[in-house]
C-alpha positions in Angstrom: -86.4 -6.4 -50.8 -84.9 -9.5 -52.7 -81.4 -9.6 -52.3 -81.2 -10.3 -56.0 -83.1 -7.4 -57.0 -80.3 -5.4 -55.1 -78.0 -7.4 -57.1 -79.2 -6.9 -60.3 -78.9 -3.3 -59.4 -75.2 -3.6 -59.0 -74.6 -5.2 -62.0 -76.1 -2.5 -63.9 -73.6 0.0 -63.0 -71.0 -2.6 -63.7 -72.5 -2.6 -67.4 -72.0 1.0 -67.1 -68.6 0.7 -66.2 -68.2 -1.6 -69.1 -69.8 1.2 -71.6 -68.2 4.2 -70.1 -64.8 2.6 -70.3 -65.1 2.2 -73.7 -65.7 5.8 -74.2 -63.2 7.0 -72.1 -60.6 4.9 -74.1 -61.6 6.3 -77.0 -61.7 9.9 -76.6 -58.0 9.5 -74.8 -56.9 8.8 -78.6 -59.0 11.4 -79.7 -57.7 14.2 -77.7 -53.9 13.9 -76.7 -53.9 16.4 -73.9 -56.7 14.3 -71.7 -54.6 11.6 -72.0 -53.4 11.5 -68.2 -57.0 12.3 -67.0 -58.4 9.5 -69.0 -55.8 7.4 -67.6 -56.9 8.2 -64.2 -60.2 8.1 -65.0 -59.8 4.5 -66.4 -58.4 3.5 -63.1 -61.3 4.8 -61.0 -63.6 3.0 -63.0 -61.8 -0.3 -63.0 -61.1 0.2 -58.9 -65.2 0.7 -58.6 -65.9 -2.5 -61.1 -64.0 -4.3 -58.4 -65.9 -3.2 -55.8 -69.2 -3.5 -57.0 -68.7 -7.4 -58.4 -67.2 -8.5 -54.5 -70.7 -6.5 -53.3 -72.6 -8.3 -56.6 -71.8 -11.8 -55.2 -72.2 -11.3 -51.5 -76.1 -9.9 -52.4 -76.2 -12.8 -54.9 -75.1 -15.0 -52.7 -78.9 -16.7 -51.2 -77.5 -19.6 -49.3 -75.4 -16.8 -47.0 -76.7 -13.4 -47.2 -75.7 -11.0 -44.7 -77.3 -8.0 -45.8 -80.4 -6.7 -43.9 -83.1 -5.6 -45.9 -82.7 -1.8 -44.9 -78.9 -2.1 -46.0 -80.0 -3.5 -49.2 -82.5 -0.6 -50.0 -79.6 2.0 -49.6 -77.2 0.1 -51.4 -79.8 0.3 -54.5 -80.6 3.8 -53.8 -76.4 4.4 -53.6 -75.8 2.0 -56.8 -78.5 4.4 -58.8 -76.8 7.7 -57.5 -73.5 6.1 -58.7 -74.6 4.8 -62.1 -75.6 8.1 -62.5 -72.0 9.8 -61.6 -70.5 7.2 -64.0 -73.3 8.1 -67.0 -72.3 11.8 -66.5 -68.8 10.8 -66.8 -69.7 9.1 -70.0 -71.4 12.1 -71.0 -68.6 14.1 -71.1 -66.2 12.4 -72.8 -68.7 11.9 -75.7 -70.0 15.2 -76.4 -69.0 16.0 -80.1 -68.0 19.5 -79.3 -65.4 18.1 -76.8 -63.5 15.7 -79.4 -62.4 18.6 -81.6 -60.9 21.3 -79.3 -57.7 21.8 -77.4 -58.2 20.0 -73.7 -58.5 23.0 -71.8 -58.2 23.6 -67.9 -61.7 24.0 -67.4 -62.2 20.3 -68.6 -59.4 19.4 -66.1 -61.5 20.8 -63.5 -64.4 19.1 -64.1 -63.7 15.7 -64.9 -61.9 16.1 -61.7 -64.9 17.0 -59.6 -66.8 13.7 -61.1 -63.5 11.8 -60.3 -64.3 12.9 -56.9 -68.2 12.5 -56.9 -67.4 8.7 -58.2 -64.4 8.1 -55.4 -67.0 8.9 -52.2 -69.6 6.4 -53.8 -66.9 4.1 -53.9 -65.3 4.5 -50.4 -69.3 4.2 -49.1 -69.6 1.0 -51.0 -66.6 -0.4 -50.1 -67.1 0.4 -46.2 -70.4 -1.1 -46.4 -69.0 -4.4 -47.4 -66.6 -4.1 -44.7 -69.6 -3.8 -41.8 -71.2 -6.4 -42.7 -67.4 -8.4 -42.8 -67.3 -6.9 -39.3 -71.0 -8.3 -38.7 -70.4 -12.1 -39.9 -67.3 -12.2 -37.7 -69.3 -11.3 -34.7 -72.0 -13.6 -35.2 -69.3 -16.0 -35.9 -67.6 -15.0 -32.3 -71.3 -15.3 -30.4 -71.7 -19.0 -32.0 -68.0 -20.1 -31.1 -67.1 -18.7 -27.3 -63.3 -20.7 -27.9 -62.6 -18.0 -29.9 -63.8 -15.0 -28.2 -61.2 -13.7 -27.0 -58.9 -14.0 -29.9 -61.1 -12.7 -32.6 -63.0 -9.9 -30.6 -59.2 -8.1 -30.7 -58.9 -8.3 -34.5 -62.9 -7.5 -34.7 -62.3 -4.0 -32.8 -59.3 -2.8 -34.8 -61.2 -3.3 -37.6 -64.1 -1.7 -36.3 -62.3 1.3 -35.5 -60.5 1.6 -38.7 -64.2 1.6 -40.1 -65.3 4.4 -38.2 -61.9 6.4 -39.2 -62.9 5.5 -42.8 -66.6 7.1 -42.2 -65.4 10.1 -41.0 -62.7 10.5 -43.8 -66.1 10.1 -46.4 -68.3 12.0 -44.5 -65.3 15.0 -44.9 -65.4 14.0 -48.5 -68.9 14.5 -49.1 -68.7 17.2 -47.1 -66.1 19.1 -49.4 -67.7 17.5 -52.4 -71.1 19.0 -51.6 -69.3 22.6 -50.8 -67.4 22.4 -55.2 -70.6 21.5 -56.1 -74.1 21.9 -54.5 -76.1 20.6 -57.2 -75.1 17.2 -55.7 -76.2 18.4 -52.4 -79.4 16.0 -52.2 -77.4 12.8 -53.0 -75.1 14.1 -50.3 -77.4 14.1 -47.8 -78.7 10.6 -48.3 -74.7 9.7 -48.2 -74.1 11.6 -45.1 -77.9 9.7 -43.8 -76.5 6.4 -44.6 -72.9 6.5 -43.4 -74.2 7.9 -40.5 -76.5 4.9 -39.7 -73.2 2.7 -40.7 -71.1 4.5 -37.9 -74.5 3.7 -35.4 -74.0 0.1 -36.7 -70.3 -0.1 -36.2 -70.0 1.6 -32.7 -72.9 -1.1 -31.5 -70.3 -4.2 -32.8 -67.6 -2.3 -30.6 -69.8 -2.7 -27.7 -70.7 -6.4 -28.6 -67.2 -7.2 -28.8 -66.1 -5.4 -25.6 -69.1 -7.1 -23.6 -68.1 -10.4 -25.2 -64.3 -9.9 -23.7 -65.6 -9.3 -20.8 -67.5 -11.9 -20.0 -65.7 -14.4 -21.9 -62.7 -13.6 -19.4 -64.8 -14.1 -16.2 -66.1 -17.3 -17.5 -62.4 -18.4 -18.5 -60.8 -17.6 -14.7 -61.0 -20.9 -13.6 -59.4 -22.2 -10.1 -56.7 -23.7 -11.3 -56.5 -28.1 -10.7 -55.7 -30.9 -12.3 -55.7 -34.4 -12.5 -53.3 -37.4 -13.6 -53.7 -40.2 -15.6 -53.5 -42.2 -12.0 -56.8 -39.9 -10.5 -54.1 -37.8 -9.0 -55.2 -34.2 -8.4 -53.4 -30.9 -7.4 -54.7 -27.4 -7.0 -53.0 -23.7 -7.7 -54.8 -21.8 -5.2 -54.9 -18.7 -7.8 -57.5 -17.7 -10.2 -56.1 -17.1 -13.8 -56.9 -18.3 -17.3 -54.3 -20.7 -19.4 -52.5 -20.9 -22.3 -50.7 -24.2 -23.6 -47.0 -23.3 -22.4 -48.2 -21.5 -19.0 -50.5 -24.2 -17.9 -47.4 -26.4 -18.2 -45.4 -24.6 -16.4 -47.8 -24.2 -13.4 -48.7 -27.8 -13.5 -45.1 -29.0 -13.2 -44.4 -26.7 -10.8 -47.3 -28.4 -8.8 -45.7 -31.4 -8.8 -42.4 -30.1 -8.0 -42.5 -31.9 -5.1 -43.1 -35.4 -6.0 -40.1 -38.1 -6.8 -38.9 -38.2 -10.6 -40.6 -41.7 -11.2 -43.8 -40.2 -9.8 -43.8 -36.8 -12.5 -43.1 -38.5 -15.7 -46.8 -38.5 -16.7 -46.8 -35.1 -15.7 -43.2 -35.1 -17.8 -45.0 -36.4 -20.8 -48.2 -34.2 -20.5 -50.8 -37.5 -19.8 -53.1 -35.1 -17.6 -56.5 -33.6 -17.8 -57.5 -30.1 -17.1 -60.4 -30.0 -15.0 -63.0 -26.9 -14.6 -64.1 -26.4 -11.2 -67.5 -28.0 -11.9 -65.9 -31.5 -12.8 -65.7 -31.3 -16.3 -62.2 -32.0 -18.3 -61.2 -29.2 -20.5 -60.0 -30.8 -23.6 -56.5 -30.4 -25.3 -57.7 -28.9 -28.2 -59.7 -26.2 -26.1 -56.7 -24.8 -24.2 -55.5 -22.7 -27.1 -59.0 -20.9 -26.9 -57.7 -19.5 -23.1 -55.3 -16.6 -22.6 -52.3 -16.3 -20.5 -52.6 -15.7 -16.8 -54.0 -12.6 -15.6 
């Protein structure tokens, strides 16, 4: 599918929005006692507006699109579902019977239950931006190993507050589907589609844990370096370094030496070296962890 196309579908809703909210607006002055339903209703709208333009541009977006073509088809299919939620919504408020009568408590109830229908399409679209957030960063993380292990932390708490939000829709839909089975088939392709997100999201957990893992065995380096004068010493230790550690344990290596012999090693003028000869640059050492 074009991504475009899957754009375009997007911003159809958002014209919907546009519409609806105009509706809404009006029949608020129309009938006092909606007033704080209409309020609320206004917000949901404008909180799924926002969503839908951040997903507009990242679909419209063709020099950086992260969105495989599957994804794309269910985010149409879930952008028609939700057009629809917010078309019955405009519906509602401008039925002419509705605009002369007393707001009653069965009205209450039911804008509620599309308040509800339009907050689970929300959460699934909003989630869905967030897994393929989650996806860039680890394709990020695979192309830059200096920054494995400090972005595979941050990739897996957010990973795992994805999967809490899943299951906190999936209850949703769940509950939604029970109030009202008539909505039981776009439930299902919900429930389908989250599902497939949660697949999606525990497979970037195990990328990121096998990333840690073998970023930390290739960082455990014996540990030796050398002086501006070809000067070499050796920590007979395997660990990995950080800035103010590796200091540390290279002074202490030349603990031994006279004063006038350490101030290059005073003054830092020394060169990490891997075990294979190579000198680990400066700028590189912030990219290892403390010893372990």
């Amino acid at each position: 599918m074009d991504p475009l196309s899957a754009a375009a579908s997007v911003l159809s809703v958002i014209s919907t929005i546009a519409s609806v909210t105009s509706a809404v607006t009006a029949f608020m002055r129309d009938v006092r006692g909606a007033r704080k339903e209409m309020v609320a209703v206004r917000r949901d709208l404008a909180g799924l507006k926002s969503v839908l333009e951040i997903l507009g541009e990242d679909l419209g977006d063709s020099t950086d699109n992260g969105f495989p073509e599957s994804l794309q088809t269910q985010v149409v299919e879930i952008a028609r579902n939700c057009n629809q939620v917010v078309e019955d919504i405009g519906a509602y408020v401008r039925s002419s019977n509705r605009s002369r009568i007393r707001w009653a408590a069965s009205d209450k109830v039911d804008v509620e239950k599309l308040r509800r229908d339009l907050e689970v399409h929300k959460m699934t679209l909003s989630v869905t931006l967030d897994c393929c957030r989650c996806d860039h960063v680890l394709k990020d993380v695979k192309n830059d190993t200096g920054q494995i292990l400090q972005d595979t932390a941050t990739l897996k708490l957010d990973t795992a507050q994805i999967q809490d939000n899943l299951d906190r829709i999936l209850v949703e839909i769940s509950q939604l589907r029970t109030a009202e089975p008539s909505k039981g088939q776009s439930g299902v392709m919900l429930e389908r589609y989250l599902e497939n997100l949660r697949s999606d999201a525990a497979t970037v957990l195990d990328d990121a844990d096998y990333l840690e893992e073998t970023s930390s065995h290739s960082n455990s380096l014996d540990g030796r370096w050398r002086d501006i004068a070809a000067q070499t010493a050796t920590v007979t230790a395997h660990f990995r370094f950080a800035g103010d550690e590796m200091d540390k344990l290279i002074r202490q290596s030349y603990a031994h030496l006279p004063e006038d012999e350490k101030r290059d090693i005073n003054e830092r003028k020394y060169d990490l070296v891997s075990p294979d000869g190579e000198i680990i640059l400066p700028d590189l050492w912030a990219g290892l962890v403390k010893p372990g």
